[in-house]
VEXSEDREN-477752 format. One record per residue (C-alpha): x, y, z; residue in three letters. Coordinates in steps of 0.02 Angstrom, whole numbers, always signed. Each point is the difference from the previous one (the first is absolute). Example, Ala and Ser with C-alpha at 12.3 -4.5 7.8 and 13.67 -1.06 7.14 Angstrom:
2
NODE     xx     yy     zz   r
NODE   +615   -225   +390 ALA
NODE    +69   +172    -33 SER
//
This chain:
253
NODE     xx     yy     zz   r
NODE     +0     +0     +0 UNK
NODE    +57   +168    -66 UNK
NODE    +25   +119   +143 UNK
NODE    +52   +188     +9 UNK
NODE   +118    +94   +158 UNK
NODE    -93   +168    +25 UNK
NODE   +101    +83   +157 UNK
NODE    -55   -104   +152 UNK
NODE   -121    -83   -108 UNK
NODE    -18   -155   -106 UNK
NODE   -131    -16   -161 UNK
NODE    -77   -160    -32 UNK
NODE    -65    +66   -195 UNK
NODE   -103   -184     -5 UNK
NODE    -84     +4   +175 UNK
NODE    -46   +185    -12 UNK
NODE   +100    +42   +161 UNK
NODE   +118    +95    +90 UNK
NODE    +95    -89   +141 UNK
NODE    +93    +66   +137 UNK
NODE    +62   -120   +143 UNK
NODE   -158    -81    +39 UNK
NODE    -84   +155    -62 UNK
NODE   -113    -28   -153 UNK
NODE    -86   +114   -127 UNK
NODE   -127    -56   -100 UNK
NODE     -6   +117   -162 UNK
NODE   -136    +34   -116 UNK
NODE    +33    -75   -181 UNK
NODE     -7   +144    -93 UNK
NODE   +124   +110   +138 UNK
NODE   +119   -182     +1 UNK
NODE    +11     +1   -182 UNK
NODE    +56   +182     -2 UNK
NODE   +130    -43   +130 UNK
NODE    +62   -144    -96 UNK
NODE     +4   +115   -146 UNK
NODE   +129   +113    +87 UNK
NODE   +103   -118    +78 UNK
NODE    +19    -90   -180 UNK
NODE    +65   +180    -40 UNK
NODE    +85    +61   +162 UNK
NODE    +92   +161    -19 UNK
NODE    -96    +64   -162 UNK
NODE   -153   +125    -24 UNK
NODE   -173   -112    -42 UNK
NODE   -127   +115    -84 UNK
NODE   -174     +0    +56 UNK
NODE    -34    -55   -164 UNK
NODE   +122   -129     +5 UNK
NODE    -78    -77   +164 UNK
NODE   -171    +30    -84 UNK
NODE    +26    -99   -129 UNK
NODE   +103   -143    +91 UNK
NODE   -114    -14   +149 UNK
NODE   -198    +51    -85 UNK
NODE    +59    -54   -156 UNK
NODE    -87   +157    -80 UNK
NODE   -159    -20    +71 UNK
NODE   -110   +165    +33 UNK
NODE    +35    +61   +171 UNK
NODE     +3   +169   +113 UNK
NODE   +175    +87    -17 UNK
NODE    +12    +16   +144 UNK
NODE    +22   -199    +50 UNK
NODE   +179     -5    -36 UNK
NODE    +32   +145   +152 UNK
NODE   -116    -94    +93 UNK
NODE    +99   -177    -15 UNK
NODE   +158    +96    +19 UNK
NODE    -73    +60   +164 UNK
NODE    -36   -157    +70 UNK
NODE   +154   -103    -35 UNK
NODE    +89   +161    +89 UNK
NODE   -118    -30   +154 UNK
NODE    +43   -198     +7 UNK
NODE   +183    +48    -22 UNK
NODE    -17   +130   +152 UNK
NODE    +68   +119   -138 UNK
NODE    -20   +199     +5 UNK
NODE    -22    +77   -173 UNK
NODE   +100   +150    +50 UNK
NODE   +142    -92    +69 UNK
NODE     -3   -175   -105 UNK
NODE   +111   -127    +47 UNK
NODE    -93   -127   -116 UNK
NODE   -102    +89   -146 UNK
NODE    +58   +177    -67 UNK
NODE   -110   +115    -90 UNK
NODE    +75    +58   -138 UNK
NODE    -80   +155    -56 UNK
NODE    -92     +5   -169 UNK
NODE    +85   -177    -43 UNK
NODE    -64   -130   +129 UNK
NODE    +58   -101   +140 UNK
NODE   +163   -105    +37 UNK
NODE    +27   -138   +110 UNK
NODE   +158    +64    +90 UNK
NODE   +168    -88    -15 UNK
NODE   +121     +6   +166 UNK
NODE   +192    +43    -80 UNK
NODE   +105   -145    +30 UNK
NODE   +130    +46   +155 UNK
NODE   +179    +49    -54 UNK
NODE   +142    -63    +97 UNK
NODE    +71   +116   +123 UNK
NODE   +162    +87    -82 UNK
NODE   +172    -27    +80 UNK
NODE     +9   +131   +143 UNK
NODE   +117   +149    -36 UNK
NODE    +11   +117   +142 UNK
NODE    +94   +157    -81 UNK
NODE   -116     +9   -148 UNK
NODE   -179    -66    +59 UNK
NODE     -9    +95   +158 UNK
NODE     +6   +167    -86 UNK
NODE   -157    -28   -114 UNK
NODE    -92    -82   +132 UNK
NODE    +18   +158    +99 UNK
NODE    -46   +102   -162 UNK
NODE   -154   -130    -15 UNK
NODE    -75     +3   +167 UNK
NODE    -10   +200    -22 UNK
NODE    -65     -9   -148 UNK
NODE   -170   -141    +59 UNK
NODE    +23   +119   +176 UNK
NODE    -39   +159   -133 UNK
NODE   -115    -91    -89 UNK
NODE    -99    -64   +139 UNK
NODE    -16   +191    +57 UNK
NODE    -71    +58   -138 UNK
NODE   -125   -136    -31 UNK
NODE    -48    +35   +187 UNK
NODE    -24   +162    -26 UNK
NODE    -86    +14   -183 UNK
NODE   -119   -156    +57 UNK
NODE     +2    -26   +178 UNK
NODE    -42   -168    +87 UNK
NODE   -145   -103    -12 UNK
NODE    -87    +65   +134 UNK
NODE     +6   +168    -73 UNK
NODE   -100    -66   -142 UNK
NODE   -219     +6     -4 UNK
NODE    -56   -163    +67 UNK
NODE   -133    -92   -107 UNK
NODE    -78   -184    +72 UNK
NODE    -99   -108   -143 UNK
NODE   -121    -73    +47 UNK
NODE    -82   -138   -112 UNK
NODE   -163    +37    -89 UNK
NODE   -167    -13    +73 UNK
NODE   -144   -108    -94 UNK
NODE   -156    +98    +52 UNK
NODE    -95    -56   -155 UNK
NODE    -75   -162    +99 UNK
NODE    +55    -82   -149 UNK
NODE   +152   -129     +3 UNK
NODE     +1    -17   -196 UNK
NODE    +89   +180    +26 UNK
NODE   +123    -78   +110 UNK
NODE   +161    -25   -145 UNK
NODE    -45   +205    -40 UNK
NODE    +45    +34   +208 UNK
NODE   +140    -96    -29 UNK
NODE    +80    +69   -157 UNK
NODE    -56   +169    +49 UNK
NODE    +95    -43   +201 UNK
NODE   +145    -64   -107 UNK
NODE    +15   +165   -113 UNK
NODE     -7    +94   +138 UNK
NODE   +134    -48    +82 UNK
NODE   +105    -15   -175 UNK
NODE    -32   +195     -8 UNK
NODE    +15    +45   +159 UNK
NODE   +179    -69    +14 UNK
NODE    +19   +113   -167 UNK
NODE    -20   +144    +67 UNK
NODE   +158   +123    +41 UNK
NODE    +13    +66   +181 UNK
NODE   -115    -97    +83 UNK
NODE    +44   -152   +131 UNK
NODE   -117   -147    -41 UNK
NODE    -69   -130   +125 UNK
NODE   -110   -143    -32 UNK
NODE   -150     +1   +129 UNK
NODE    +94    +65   +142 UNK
NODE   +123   +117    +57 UNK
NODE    +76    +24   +151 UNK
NODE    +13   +203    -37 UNK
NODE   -133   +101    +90 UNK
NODE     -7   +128   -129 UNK
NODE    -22   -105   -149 UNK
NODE   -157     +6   -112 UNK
NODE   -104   -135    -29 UNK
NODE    -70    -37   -166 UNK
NODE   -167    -84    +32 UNK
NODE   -109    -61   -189 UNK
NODE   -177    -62    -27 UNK
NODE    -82    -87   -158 UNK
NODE   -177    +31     +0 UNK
NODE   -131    +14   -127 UNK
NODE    -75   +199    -27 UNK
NODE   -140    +23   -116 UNK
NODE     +8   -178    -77 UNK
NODE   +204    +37    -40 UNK
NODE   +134    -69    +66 UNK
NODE   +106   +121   +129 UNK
NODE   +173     -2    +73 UNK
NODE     -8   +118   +146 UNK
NODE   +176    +62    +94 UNK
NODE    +34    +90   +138 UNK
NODE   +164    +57    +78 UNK
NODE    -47    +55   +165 UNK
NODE   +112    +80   +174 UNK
NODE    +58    -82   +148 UNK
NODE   -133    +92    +84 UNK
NODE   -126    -76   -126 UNK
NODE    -42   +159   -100 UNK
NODE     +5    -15   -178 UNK
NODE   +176    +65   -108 UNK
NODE    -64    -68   -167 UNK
NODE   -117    -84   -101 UNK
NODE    -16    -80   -187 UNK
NODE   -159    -86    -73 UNK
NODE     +6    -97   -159 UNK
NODE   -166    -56    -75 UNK
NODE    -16   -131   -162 UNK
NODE    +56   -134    -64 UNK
NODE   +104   -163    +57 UNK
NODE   +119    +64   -123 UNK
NODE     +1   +190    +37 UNK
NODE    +27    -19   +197 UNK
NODE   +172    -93     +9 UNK
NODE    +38   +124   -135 UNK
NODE    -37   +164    +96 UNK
NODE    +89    -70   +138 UNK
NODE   +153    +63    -46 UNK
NODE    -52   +170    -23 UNK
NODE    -81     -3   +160 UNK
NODE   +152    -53    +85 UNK
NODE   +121   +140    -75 UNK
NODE   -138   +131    +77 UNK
NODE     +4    -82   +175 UNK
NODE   +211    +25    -20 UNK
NODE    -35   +172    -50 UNK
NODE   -112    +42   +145 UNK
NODE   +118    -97   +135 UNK
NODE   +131   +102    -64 UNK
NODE    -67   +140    +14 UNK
NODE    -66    -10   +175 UNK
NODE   +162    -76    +68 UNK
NODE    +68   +193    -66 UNK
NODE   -129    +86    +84 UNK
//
């Protein structure tokens, strides 16, 4: 049986699973086959069309299911997006399965002419490190945003795969967005905002209702999205870059 190293974590392409220890990780088929894809290519960029056509084979789907399986394999992995140690985001070209560099023997120690540039290094990361500090700031500096998962409020479970794509594109945006610490749930920040979505029906349409509301429960922001199955994942995204927007800009205030 074929198997793939991924970090801490071993791929079993035939059973559909990630295994680590006596940890196991069942994947769906679709999200396995996209894994296996990238491992079979580890290091290079895989198009969404590429894995579209591998894994669905060209049949019709949302565009946004590729994002959405993406998202997924990077929550089994225990993966952040924004800080990948598994699957990269390469913009406007795809995602890559990333490749650890091989370790390089340790060179022969020479005293007179190592210790010099190791000096002139360490200032150099010490300068660097400064300025990053001070253009960015630490994490906790950074507008807090929980996800939470999408309600079903339509009393229907046939609507149950939309709350889950639609949880699952959440997420994959949220950990898109620029200056804005992301946690899944929970967060142990008191200040952070928590992201709270419904999926209801309103006036015989289907409705994806968000709201980003305070610590102190008042509301910060809200987006509504009314149509289709194929228009709501869609105007997620747009959604999401408003919510960055507005944290933003209250986290300046």
């Amino acid at each position: 049986m074929t198997s793939h190293s991924i970090g801490d974590w071993s791929f079993e392409p035939e059973a559909n699973e990630l295994r680590r220890g006596d940890e196991r990780r069942r994947l769906e088929h679709r999200a396995a086959r996209t894994l296996e894809l990238l491992c079979s290519r580890a290091g290079e960029v895989i198009t969404p069309d590429d894995i579209l056509a591998r894994v669905w084979k060209g049949r019709a789907i949302s565009a946004n299911s590729v994002p959405v399986v993406i998202s997924d394999l990077r929550q089994a992995l225990e993966d952040d997006a924004r800080r990948p140690r598994y699957i990269e985001t390469v913009a406007k070209r795809g995602y890559r399965l990333m490749v650890e560099p091989p370790a390089e023997p340790a060179a022969a120690y020479r005293p007179n002419r190592l210790r010099p540039m190791i000096l002139a290094l360490g200032a150099l990361a010490l300068a660097v490190t400064a300025l990053a500090w001070a253009m960015f700031g630490s994490a906790a500096d950074l507008p807090a945003l929980i996800v939470r998962p999408v309600q079903n409020a339509t009393d229907n479970p046939a609507y149950q795969p939309l709350v889950n794509a639609s949880s699952a594109m959440l997420m994959a945006q949220a950990e898109q967005l620029d200056g804005v610490q992301i946690f899944r749930g929970a967060s142990p920040r008191k200040d952070a905002i928590r992201l709270e979505s419904w999926l209801f029906i309103w006036n015989g349409r289907l409705t994806l209702m968000m709201s980003a509301q305070r610590p102190d429960g008042s509301v910060l922001w809200t987006g509504i999205t009314t149509g289709g199955e194929r228009r709501i994942p869609n105007e997620i995204a747009r959604q999401m870059q408003s919510l960055g927007e507005r944290l933003r800009h209250n986290a300046a205030r």
